[in-house]
C-alpha positions, 0 to 999 in steps of 0.5 A: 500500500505505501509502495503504491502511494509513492509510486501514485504520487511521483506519477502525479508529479511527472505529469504535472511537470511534463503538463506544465513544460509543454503548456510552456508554465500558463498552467496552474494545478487545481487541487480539486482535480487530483486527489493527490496534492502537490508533491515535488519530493518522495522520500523512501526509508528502510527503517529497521534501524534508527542508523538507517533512518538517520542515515536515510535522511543524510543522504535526502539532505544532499539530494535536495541541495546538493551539498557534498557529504559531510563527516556528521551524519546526524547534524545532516539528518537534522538539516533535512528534518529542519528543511522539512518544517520550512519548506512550502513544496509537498513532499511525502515520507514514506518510513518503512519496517519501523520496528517500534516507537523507539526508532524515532524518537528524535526523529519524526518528520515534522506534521506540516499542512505541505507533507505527509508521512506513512509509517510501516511496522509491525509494531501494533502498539497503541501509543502509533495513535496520536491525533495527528496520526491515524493507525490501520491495521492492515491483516492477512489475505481473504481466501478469495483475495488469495485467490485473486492474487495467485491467479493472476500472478500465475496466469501471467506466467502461463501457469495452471488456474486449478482453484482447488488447489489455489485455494489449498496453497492460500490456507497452507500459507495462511493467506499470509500477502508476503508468502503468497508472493513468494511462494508465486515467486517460486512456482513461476521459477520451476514450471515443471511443478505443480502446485500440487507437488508444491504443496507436498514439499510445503508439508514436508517436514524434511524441508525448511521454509528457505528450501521452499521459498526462492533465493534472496536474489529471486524474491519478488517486488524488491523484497528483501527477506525471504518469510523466515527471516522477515520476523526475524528483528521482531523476534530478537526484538521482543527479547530483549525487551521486558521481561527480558529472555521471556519471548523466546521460550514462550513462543517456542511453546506457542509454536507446538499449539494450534496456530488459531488459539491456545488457552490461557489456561495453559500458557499461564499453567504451573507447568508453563511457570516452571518451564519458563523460569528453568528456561531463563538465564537468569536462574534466580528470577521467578517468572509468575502469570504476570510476567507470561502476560507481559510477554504476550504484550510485548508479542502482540505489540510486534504482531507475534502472537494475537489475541483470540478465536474467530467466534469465541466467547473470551477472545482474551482468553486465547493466544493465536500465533501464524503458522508459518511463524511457528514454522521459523520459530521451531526450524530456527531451534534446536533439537533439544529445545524443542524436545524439552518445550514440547514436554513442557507443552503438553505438560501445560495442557494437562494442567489446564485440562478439566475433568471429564468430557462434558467441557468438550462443546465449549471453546475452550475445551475444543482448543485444547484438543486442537492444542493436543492434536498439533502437538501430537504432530509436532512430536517427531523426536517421541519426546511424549514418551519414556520408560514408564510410557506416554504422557498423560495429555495423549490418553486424554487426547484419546479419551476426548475421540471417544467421547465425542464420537471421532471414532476414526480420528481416535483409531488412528491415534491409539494405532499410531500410539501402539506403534510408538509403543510396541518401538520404544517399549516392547510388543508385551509392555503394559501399555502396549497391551491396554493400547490394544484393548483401547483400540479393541473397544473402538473396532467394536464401536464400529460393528467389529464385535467379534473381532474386538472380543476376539483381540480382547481374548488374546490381550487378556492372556497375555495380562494375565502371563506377564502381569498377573491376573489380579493387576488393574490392566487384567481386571479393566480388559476382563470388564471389557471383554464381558461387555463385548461379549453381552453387545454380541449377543452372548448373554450367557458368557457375558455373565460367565466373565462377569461371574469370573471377575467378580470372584477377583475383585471379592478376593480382592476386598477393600483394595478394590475401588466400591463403586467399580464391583457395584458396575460390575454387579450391575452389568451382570444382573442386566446380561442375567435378565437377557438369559431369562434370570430375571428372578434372580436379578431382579434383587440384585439389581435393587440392591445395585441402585441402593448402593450405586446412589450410595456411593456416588449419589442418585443423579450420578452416570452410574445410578442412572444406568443402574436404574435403566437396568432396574427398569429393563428387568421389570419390563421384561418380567411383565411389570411394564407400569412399574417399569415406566414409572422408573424410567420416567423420573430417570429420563427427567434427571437424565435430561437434566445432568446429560442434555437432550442429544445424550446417549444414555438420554436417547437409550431411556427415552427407546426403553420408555417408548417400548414400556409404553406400548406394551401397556397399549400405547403403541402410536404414541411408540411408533411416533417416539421411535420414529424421532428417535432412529434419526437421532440414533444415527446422529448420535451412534452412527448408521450402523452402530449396534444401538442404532440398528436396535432401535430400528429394529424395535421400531419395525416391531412396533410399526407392525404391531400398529397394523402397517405391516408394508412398512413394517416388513420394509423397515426390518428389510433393511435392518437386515442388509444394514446389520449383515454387512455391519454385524455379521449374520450370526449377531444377535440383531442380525439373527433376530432381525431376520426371524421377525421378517421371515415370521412376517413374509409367512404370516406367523 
């Protein structure tokens, strides 16, 4: 923009002066018929230095009159600043890349109603403003800018106008003006590449930034730095300025997060305190909160780091920093730094975690899983990793997959976790086996039930050989196995393996955490009901609720389950009323600790449905149901085994209603889904295919 202005106003002023040479000096300029005043000096300072600028304004005094240079720099600078304040010829300033205030002090252009002066910097501090000086601030591309530029820049070259991939190269480079030119720059050098290919060697992490970028001698518009060295000054710059030595290690630490924002949680946290101080030279200063807020400050004064998230609810409690900063930031550290900051990061992260998975639809909860999974990415020397096993921040990272239902993006990461592990640690390392459990459970969620208790089975051996079988790891896969065995169908050894390990846990005694043999007892009642026990579990299960409201109180998760199973035998003895009545006051509270889209909300709200129609309101069921199957493969997936039971009950209840066409359609499909998802011998499946055989033959 400011090189545009110059350039605007020296044209203006060579064409006034050609105009007044061949009007032979009868023609006077109006100045309400160019927007531009008159202009007869442009001067252009590469600022980044308070000796270039004086040095810049020596050489601008013997320009304007012709004086030979003199040995006092500085006196002749002052001339020319003096010059400026006298002079009735327009002239305009054009200073640029002034690292801060600081740099002209003592050398403003004088304000004067025939000069103008434009400042550049990357400096948002806020004392620019002034009211003689107004401050714009000028940020990144718009993708359809990026667009725009990159397709005329190449086109001018006869390269390819491909918009997908336009638009890709644009958001790798963070629609960032200076590294779209030169990334342009690089592409018109090399016909032969693609920008396809082009985008591959970005993302490759063998290759730094100067690998991708052309030559000094080959940068465009008489650009001087190439993208990693062009933040260089600020970076030096904001160490040294307070808290001094503080910026560095605290962007080395940013640059490992997610580049749209991290919380302040974590870069306030204990941990970043601790890894800060340890970090600093001076090793009897104590860095506190305060001193990390001072740098970020500082950070955003020089445009390192930004304040927020597009759409979040406390944008100050979030710190952005560009991607390709945290690029040269991380290609300019060595090895060991960045081992020891990604260390201290997810350190940071674990502390500002909350408990639980309820935090994961806010802003912040969402930030710190993206923080997770770019440090994840970033972690390319196993710094996540020692003896013992993995850092906490990678289960929790897991555990967060599962709970919001990325059920591939959390296969992926637990698979890449047991490869890391079965490298550094051993194939039978605990935490080699409990990955696989963890992944078990995942390909189970997926449809894969008898391949998930099959790989339980085998992992369960193996615990027991070289852990014991009365070690957490054994007794938490026996669960497990137990669960998998009952979603399979397999009632009988669901309650076998549940038989089994409660006889541990007995054994066990007061080590043995209460509430976990009360969940183990509770699931065994509810797979005793599905064998036809249901006398026999019926008092179990009361006791279940008693103690489970005990321990953990009524409203807890694990109550309400165990109030679910509770209901479930009553119905299925033929005490439907009863049933309902439970399942009512559970769905009330249920909707208040879980919210409508929960998925033990939706599973009592089925329940509830199927206790009604059995007590002769089977419209209100079907109507139910039919709201239900959508939300079912929103919440579980399509083909999921709770999503298919609820399809299949509804098909049941669609039949008993009298709509038997709809009815035989419905289960039709239950029965191709549930082939390809289940297998043929799951128990949906098989009972699936008897409802529409028994109705195709009109029994």
């Amino acid at each position: 923009m400011a090189a545009d202005l110059a350039t605007a106003v020296l044209a203006t002023a060579r064409s006034r002066a050609a105009d007044s040479a061949s009007d032979s000096g009868t023609r006077q300029d109006s100045p309400a018929a160019s927007p531009m005043p008159s202009t007869d000096l442009v001067v252009w300072v590469t600022a980044d230095s308070t000796e270039h600028i004086v040095g810049s304004y020596a050489r601008a005094w013997r320009a304007v009159t012709g004086l030979r240079r003199s040995d006092d720099v500085d006196d002749e600078a002052a001339r020319f600043l003096s010059w400026l304040t006298t002079t009735p010829r327009g002239w305009l300033m054009v200073l640029d890349d002034v690292p801060d205030l600081g740099a002209l002090r003592d050398w403003w252009p004088p304000n004067t109603a025939v000069g103008r002066c434009v400042v550049t910097t990357r400096s948002s501090d806020a004392s620019w403003r002034t009211e003689h000086r107004a401050r714009l601030n000028v940020g990144r591309y718009s993708p359809a800018m990026s667009r725009r530029y990159l397709q005329r820049v190449l086109e001018q070259q006869g390269r390819e106008r491909d918009a997908d991939e336009l638009d890709k190269l644009a958001a790798d480079l963070g629609h960032l003006p200076l590294a779209l030119a030169q990334a342009a720059a690089y592409l018109c050098e090399d016909q032969s590449l693609t920008i396809a290919r082009y985008r591959a060697l970005l993302a490759d992490r063998t290759l730094q930034l100067a690998d991708v970028l052309p030559d000094v001698s080959s940068l465009p518009d008489a650009q001087q730095h190439i993208v990693a060295a062009a933040w260089h000054v600020s970076l030096q710059r904001a160490d040294q300025l307070a808290p001094v030595g503080l910026a560095h290690p605290l962007l080395l630490m940013l640059c490992l997060l997610d580049p749209h924002g991290v919380p302040m949680a974590a870069v306030a946290s204990s941990a970043s305190i601790q890894y800060l101080t340890a970090r600093l030279s001076d090793r009897h200063r104590q860095v506190s909160a305060h001193h990390i807020r001072q740098a970020l400050r500082v950070l955003r004064r020089l445009s390192l780091v930004y304040p927020g998230l597009p759409g979040a609810d406390e944008p100050d409690d979030l710190v952005g920093m560009h991607q390709l900063i945290q690029r040269a930031v991380r290609e300019a550290s060595e090895p060991a730094e960045l081992a020891t900051a990604v260390r201290a990061a997810a350190d940071s992260l674990e502390a500002a975690w909350p408990p639980g998975v309820g935090y994961a639809d806010t802003v912040v909860g969402r930030s710190l899983m993206s923080c997770a999974e770019h440090l994840v990415a970033q972690d390319t020397a196993n710094a996540l990793w020692n003896q013992r096993g993995p850092h906490s921040v990678l289960s929790l990272l897991g555990l967060q997959f599962q709970a919001t239902g990325r059920r591939e993006q959390g296969l992926r990461h637990y698979t890449s976790m047991l490869h890391t592990a079965r490298r550094l640690l051993g194939r039978n390392h605990p935490e080699a086996l409990f990955l696989r459990t963890d992944i078990a459970g995942m390909r189970a969620e997926g449809g894969d039930v008898a391949g998930a208790v099959a790989e339980l089975q085998e992992v369960l051996a193996l615990q027991c050989r070289h852990l014991g079988e009365d070690s957490a790891h054994a007794l938490t896969t026996l669960n497990n196995l137990a669960h998998w065995r009952g979603v399979m169908g397999d009632y009988a050894g669901a309650v076998t393996e549940y038989d089994r390990l409660l006889v541990t846990l007995q054994r066990l005694g007061a080590s043995w955490d209460e509430a976990d043999a009360l969940m183990t007892r509770r699931s065994r009642a509810y797979y005793m009901t599905q064998c036809g026990r249901e006398a026999e579990a019926l008092p179990e299960l009361r006791s279940v609720v008693e103690g489970t409201a005990r321990v953990s109180g009524p409203r807890h998760p694990r109550t309400m389950v165990a109030r679910n199973a509770l209901a479930s035998c009553l119905g299925q003895m033929g005490r439907n009323e009863e049933a309902a009545k439970i399942l009512t006051s559970l769905l009330t509270d249920q909707r208040m600790v879980h919210g409508e889209l929960h998925s033990e909300v939706l599973i009592t709200r089925s329940n509830l449905a199927q206790q009604r129609a059995r007590t002769g309101h089977i419209e209100d069921a079907v109507n139910e149901l039919t709201q239900l199957v959508p939300l079912f493969m929103k919440v579980f997936g399509p083909h999921q085994v709770r999503t298919l039971t609820c399809r299949s009950v509804l098909a049941e209840w669609t039949w008993r209603a009298g709509r038997k066409g709809s009815a035989r359609a419905q289960m039709a499909e239950v029965v191709d889904d549930a082939s390809r998802a289940l297998g043929l011998d799951h128990q949906v499946t098989s009972e699936a295919h008897l409802s529409l055989t028994r109705w195709s033959t009109g029994t």
